[in-house]
C-alpha positions in Angstrom: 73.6 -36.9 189.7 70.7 -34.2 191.0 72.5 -33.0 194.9 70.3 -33.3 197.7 67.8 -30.5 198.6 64.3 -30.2 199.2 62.8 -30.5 195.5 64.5 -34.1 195.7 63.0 -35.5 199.0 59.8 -37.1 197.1 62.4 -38.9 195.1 63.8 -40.3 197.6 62.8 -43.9 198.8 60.2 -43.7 201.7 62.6 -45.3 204.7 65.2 -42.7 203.5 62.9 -39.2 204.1 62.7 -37.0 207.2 60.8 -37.8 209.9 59.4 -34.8 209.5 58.2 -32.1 207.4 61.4 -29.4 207.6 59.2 -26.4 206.0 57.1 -26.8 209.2 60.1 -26.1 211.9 61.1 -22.8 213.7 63.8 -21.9 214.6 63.9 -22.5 218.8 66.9 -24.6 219.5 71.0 -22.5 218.5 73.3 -25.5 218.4 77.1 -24.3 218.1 79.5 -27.1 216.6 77.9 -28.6 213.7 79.9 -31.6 213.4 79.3 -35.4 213.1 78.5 -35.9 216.2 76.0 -33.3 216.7 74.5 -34.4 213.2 74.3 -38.3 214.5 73.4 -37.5 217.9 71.5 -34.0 219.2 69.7 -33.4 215.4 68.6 -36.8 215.1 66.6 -36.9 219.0 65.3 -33.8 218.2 63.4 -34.7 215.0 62.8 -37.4 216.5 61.0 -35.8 219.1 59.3 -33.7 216.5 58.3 -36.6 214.7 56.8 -38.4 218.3 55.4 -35.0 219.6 53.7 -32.8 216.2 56.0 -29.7 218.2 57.9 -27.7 215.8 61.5 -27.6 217.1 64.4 -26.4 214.6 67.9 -26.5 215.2 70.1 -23.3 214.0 73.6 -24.7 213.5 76.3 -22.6 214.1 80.2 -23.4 213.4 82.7 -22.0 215.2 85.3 -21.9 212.4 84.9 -23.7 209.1 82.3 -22.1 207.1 82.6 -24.9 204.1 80.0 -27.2 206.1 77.7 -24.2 206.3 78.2 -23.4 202.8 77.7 -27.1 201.8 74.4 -27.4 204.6 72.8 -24.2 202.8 73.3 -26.1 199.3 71.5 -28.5 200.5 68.7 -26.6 202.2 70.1 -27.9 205.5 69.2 -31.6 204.6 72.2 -34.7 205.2 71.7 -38.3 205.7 72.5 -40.5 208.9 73.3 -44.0 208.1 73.4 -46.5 211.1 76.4 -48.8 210.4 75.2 -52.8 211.2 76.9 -55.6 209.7 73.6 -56.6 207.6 74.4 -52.7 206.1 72.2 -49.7 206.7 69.8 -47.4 205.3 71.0 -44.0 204.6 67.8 -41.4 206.3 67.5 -37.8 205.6 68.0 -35.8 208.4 65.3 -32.4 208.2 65.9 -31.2 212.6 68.3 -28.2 210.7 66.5 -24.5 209.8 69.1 -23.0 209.1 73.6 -23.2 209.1 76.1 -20.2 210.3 79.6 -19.4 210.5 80.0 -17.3 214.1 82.3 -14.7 212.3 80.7 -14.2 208.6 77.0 -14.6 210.1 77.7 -13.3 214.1 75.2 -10.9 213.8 72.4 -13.6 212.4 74.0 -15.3 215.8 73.4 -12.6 218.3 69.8 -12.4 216.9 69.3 -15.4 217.5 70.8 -15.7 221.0 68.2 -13.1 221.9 65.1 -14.4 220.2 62.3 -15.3 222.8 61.9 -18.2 220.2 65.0 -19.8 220.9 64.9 -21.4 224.3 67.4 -24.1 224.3 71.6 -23.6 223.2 73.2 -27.1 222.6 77.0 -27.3 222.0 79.6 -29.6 220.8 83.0 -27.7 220.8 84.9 -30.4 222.3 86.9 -29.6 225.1 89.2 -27.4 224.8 86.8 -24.9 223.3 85.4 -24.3 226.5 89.0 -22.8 227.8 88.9 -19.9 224.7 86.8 -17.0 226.0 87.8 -13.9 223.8 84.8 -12.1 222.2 85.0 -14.1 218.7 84.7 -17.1 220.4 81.8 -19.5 221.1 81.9 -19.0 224.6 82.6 -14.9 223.8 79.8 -14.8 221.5 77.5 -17.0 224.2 78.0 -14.8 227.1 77.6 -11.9 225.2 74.3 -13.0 223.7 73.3 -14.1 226.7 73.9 -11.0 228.6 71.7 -8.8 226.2 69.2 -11.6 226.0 69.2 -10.9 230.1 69.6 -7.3 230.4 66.9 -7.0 227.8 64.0 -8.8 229.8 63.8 -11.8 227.4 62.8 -15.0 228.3 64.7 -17.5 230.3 66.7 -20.0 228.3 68.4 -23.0 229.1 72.2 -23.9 227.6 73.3 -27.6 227.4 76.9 -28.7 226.9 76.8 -31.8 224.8 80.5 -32.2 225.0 82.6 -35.0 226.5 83.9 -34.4 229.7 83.2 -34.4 233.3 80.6 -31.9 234.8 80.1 -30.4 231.5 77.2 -27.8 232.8 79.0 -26.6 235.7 82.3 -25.7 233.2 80.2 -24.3 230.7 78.6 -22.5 233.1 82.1 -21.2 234.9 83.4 -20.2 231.4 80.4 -18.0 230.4 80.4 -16.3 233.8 84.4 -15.7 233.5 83.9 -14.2 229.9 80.7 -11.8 231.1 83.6 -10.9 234.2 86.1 -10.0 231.5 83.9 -8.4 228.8 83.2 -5.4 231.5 80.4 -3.4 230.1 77.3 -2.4 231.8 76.9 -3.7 235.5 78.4 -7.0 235.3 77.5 -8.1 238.7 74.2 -7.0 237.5 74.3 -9.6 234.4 75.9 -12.5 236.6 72.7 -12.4 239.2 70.4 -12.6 236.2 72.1 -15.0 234.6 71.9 -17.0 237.6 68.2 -16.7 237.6 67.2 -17.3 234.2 70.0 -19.3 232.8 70.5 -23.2 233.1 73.4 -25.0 232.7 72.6 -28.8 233.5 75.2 -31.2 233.1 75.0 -34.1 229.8 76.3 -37.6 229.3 76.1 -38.1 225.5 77.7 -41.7 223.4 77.4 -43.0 220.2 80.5 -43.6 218.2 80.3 -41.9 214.4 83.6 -42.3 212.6 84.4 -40.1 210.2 83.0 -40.2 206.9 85.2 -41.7 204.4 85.6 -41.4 200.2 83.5 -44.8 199.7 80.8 -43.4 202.3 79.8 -40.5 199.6 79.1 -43.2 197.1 77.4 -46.0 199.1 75.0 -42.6 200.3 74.6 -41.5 196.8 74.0 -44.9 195.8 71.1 -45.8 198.1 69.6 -41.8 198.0 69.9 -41.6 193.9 70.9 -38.0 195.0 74.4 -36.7 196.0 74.8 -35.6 199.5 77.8 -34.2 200.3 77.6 -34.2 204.2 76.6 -37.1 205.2 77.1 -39.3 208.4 76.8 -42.3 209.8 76.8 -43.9 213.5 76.8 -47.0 215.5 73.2 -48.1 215.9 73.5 -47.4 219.8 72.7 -43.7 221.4 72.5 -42.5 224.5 71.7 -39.0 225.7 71.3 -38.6 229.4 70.4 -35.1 230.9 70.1 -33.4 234.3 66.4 -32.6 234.8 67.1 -29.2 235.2 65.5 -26.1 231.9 64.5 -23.2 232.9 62.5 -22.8 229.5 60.7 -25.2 227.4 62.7 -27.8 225.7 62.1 -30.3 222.7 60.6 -33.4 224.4 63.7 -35.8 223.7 62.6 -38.5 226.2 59.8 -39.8 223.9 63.2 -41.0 221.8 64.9 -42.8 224.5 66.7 -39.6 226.2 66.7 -39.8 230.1 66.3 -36.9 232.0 67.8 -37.9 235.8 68.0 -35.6 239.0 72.1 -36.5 238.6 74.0 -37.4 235.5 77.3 -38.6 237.5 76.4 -42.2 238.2 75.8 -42.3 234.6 79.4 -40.2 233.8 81.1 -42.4 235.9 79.6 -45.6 234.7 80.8 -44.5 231.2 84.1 -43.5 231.8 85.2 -46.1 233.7 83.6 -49.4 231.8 82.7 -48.1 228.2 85.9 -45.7 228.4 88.1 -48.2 230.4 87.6 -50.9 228.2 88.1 -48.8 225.2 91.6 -48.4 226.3 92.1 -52.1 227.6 91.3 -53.4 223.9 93.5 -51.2 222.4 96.9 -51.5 224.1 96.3 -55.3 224.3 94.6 -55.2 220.9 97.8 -53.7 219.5 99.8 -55.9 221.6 98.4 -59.1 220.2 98.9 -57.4 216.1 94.8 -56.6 215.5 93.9 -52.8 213.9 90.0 -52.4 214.9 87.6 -53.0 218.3 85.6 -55.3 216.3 89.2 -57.5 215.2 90.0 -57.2 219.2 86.5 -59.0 219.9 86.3 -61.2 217.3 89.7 -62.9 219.4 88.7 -65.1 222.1 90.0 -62.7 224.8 88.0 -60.1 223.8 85.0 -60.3 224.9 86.4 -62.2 228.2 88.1 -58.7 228.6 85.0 -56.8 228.6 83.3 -58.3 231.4 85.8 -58.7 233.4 87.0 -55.6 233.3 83.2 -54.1 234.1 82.3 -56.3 236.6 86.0 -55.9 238.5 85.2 -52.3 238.4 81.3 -52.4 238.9 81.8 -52.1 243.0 83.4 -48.7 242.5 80.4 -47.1 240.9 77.6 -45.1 243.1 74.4 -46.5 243.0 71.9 -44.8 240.9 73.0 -45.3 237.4 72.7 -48.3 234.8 73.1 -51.8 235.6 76.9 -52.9 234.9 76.0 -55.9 234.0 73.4 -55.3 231.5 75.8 -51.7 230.4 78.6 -55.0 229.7 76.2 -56.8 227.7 75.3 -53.7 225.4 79.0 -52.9 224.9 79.8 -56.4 223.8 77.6 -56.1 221.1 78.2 -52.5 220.4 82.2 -53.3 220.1 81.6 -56.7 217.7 80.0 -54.4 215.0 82.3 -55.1 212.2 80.7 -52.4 210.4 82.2 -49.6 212.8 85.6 -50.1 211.9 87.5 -48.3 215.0 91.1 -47.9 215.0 92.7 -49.2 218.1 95.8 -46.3 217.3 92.8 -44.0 217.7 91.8 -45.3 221.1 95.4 -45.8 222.2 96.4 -42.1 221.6 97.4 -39.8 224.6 97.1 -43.0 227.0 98.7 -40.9 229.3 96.3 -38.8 230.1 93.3 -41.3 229.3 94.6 -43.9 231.9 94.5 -41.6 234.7 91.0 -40.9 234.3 89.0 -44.6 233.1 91.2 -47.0 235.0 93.5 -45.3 238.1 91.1 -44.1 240.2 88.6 -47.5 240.4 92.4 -49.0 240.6 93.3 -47.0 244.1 89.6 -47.6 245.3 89.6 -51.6 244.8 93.2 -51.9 246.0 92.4 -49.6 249.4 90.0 -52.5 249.9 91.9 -55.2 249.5 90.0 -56.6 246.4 91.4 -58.2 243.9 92.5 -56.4 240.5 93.8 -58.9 237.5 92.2 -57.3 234.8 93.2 -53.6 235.4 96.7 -55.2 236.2 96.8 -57.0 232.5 95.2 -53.6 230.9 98.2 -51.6 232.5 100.9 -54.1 231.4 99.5 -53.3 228.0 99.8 -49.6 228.3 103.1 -50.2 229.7 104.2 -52.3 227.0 103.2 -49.6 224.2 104.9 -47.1 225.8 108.1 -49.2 224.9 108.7 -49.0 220.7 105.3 -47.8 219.7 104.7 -44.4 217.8 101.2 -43.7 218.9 101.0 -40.0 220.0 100.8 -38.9 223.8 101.3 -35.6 225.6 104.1 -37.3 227.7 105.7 -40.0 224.9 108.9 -38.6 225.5 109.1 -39.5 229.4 107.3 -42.3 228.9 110.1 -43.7 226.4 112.9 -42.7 228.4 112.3 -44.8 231.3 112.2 -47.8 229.1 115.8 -46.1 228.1 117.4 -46.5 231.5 118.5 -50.0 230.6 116.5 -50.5 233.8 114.5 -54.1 234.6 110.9 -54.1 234.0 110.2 -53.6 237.9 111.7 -50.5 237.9 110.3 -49.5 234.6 106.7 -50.1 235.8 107.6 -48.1 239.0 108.6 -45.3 236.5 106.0 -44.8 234.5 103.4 -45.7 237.0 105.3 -41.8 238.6 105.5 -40.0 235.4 101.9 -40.5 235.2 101.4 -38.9 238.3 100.7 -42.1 240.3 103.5 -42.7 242.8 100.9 -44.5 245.0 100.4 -47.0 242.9 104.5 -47.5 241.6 104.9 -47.8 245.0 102.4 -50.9 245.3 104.8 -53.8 244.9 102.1 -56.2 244.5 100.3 -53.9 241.8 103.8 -53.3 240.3 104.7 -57.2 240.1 101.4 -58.3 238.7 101.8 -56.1 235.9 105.7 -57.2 234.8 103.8 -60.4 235.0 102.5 -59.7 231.9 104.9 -58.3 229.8 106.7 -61.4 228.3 103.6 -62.9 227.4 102.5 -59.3 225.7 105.7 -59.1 223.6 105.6 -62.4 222.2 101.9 -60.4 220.7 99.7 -62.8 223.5 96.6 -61.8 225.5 95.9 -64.1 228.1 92.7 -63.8 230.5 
């Protein structure tokens, strides 16, 4: 079978080519972290956009380690497929928002050009987390600051850098990271470099969603299948996307808004509304999901309680949220229907890893809010007798399995067990909350005999 490339896209059928004519692009966008999610997210808006707007906006990709993706991308002349996963099926569609693919060591000087083109006005990445904490100069944050402090010392044009990863105040650590790595680099009048990077550089702050699994064996076929070419990298996504940015560029951007992006004076209503019901009822469905014997989100739902769980859970925690965001009620209807996709096939283990440090975040601090005032909280009581109960004789991974499994081992009764790992999570408030803490043993016996009952 002929691979995917440019000479093939007239071959292909109609629904499955670009949007857009990739021979016409330049290069104005970098993008480091070429991954799935960038792929079914930030590249798809941005053709988009092209598509909506006739502007010629092309996305470098840069990866930070592996350069087999770039190898595979520049086989391909930068061309993959997005399929949107729906029950009915999907259509596999060419993707042509990429002008080019890089590896930050082999190619870092193609990179640093780049950083200091006048072209390029926009820097996207998606390094996941804990990329943001390595700053040496071989980094992506090394080889950012660096680029950017030429770019500034140099008189080029302002640009604007936009963290696409997941995690609260996203611009703001991006930003603090950069600045920390031009502090440590030295060189030529940093303090000089900081104040211009103040006044040229953006940093706003992102809320991005849309769940792409990983691609699997039998994806590469169904793609090649429905393309009559082979592509080698492609994706596929929940039909649902969001993109949500702080209205704040210093230089042109693409115009993502005419493809459903919203660009808001403040993303945190947004954050917040996110983490707490889409995250928080991530986490409910699967410690009671694997409590009651079901694998994915979709076999959670499909159960009575599932769907009983959702809304409940987003409308006991819709009075915590600040106004300005989306509507929890109509945010609860979209992830009903997002979560029944039977396509999507997302492991509740997945969800239910490093619950420790998840819990803390979606569901303990709308849990201290509604119980200062006095409100009523049954459905975050039934979700943490679920996370207690897998801390018991499960083996999904967590930062802190090992003290979370040893208070079951005190031979203790449930009370106290609840107490204990309500402290090991950091949450001695709340262990010491002997309504909180009886409501949630409450639960327990029905849980182990593999029952959910709201």
């Amino acid at each position: 079978m002929n691979q995917l490339n440019r000479a093939a896209l007239d071959a292909l059928p109609p629904a499955s080519r670009p949007r857009v004519d990739p021979a016409g692009l330049r290069t104005r966008v970098v993008h480091f972290g070429i991954g799935a999610f960038h792929r079914a997210h930030q590249a798809v808006y941005t053709e988009n956009a092209v598509a909506h707007s006739g502007e010629p906006w092309g996305i470098a990709a840069v990866a930070p380690r592996s350069a087999a993706t770039v190898d595979a991308l520049r086989a391909q002349d930068c061309l993959y497929s997005v399929t949107e996963r729906r029950d009915e099926g999907g259509v596999p569609r060419v993707v042509g928002a990429l002008t080019g693919a890089y590896a930050l060591g082999r190619d870092g000087a193609a990179v640093d050009a780049l950083l200091t083109d006048p072209e390029v006005t926009v820097v996207t990445l998606t390094i996941t987390e804990k990329g943001y904490r390595a700053t040496g100069p071989d980094t992506v944050v090394g080889r950012l600051a660096a680029g950017l402090a030429v770019r500034m010392r140099s008189g080029a044009a302002p640009i604007t850098v936009v963290s696409c990863d997941n995690m609260a105040d996203n611009g703001a650590v991006l930003r603090t990271a950069v600045q920390d790595a031009v502090r440590a680099a030295g060189g030529r009048d940093p303090d000089r470099t900081l104040e211009l990077l103040d006044r040229h550089v953006a940093f706003p702050a992102t809320v991005v969603d849309r769940i792409v699994p990983a691609t699997a064996p039998g994806d590469l076929t169904a793609t090649a299948t429905a393309l009559g070419v082979h592509d080698a990298l492609p994706v596929s996504g929940e039909p649902y996307r969001q993109w949500v940015l702080e209205d704040r560029f210093t230089a042109p951007r693409p115009p993502w808004e005419l493809d459903g992006a919203l660009l808001v004076p403040d993303v945190a209503p947004y954050q917040l509304t996110k983490l707490r019901l889409l995250n928080g009822s991530h986490s409910a469905l699967a410690f009671l999901g694997i409590a009651a014997g079901r694998t994915t989100v979709a076999d959670a739902m499909s159960d009575g309680w599932g769907e009983r769980l959702v809304r409940s859970l987003c409308a006991e925690v819709a009075p915590t949220l600040p106004d300005g965001g989306p509507d929890p009620g109509r945010y609860a209807d979209d992830l009903v229907a997002r979560f029944r996709n039977p396509a999507m096939h997302h492991l509740l283990r997945q969800i239910a890893s490093d619950g420790s440090l998840k819990i803390t975040e979606r569901w303990l601090p709308a849990l201290r809010v509604l119980r200062e005032r006095g409100a009523a909280t049954p459905v975050l009581e039934l979700a943490l007798a679920g996370w207690a109960h897998l801390t018991r004789d499960h083996d999904i991974p967590d930062p802190a399995r090992d003290a979370l499994t040893a208070c079951w081992r005190t031979g203790a009764d449930d009370t106290a067990v609840v107490r204990a790992l309500l402290t090991a999570v950091g949450a001695p408030d709340l262990a010491g909350d002997s309504g909180l803490v009886t409501a949630v043993v409450r639960h327990l016996p029905a849980l182990r005999a593999g029952h959910v009952d709201i």
